[in-house]
C-alpha positions as CSV (number, residue, x, y, z in Angstrom):
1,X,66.8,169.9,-168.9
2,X,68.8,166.7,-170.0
3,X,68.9,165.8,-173.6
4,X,68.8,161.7,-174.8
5,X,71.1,160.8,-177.1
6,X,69.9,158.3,-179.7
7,X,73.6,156.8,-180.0
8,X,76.6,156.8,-177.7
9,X,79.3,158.5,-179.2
10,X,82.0,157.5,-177.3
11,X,80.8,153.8,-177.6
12,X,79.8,153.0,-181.4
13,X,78.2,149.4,-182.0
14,X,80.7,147.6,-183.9
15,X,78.6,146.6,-186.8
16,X,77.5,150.4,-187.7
17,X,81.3,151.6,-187.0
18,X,82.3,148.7,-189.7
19,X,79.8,150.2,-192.0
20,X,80.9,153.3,-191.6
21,X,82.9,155.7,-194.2
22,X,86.5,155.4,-193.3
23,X,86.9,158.5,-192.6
24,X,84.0,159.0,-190.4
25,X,84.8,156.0,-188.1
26,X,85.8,157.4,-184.3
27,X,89.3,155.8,-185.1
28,X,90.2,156.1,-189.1
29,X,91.0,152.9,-190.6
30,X,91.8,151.4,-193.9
31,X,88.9,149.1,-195.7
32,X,92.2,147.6,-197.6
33,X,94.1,145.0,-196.1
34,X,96.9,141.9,-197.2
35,X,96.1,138.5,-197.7
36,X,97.5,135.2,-198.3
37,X,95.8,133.5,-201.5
38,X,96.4,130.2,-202.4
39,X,96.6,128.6,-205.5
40,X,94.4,126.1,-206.7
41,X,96.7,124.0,-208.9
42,X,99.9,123.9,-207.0
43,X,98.8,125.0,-203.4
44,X,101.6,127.6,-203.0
45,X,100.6,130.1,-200.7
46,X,100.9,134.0,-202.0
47,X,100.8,137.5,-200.5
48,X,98.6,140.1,-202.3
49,X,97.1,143.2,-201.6
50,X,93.4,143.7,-201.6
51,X,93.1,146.3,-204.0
52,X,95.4,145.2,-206.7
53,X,95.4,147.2,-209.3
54,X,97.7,144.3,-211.7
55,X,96.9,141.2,-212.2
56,X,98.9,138.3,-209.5
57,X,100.4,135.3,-211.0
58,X,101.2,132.3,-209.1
59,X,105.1,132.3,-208.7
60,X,105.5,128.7,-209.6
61,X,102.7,127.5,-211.8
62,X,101.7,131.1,-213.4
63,X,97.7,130.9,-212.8
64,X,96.2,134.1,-212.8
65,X,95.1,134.4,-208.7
66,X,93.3,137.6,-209.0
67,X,92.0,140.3,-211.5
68,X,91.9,144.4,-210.4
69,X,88.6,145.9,-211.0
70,X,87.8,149.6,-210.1
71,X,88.0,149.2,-206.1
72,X,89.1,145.4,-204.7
73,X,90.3,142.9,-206.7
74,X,88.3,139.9,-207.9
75,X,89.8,136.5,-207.1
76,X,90.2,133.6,-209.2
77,X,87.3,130.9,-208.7
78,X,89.0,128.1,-206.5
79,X,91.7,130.1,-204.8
80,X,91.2,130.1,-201.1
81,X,92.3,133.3,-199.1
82,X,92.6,134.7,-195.7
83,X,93.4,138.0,-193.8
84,X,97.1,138.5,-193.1
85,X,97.5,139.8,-189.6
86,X,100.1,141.8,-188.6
């Protein structure tokens, strides 16, 4: 007798393997990563980390650009961001 498998273990969908618990994924992998924010006032570009757990001034016009809340932090409305990448 031959069994079918539902899923393909070896081969997860992406989408579910996203979804997944980090831990559980076939390869473990952070849900954190870096980003560069910028600022809305002056347009300098700063580094931040997604789960912040301080609040991140701007270096040159002191703006608050993100708040910590219990997991990720919550950017400021009007600051612009995107994933750092190695």
């Amino acid at each position: 007798k031959t069994v079918n498998m539902l899923e393909d273990l070896l081969h997860p969908n992406a989408v579910e393997e996203k979804r997944r618990c980090k831990f559980k994924r076939l390869v473990q992998s952070p849900n954190s990563f870096f980003m560069d924010v910028k600022c809305p006032r002056c347009y300098n570009i700063t580094t931040i980390f997604s789960c912040a757990q301080t609040p991140v001034m701007c270096a040159s016009c002191s703006v608050v650009l993100c708040q910590p809340t219990g997991g990720k932090a919550r950017l400021t409305e009007g600051c612009s961001f995107r994933k750092k990448v190695d």
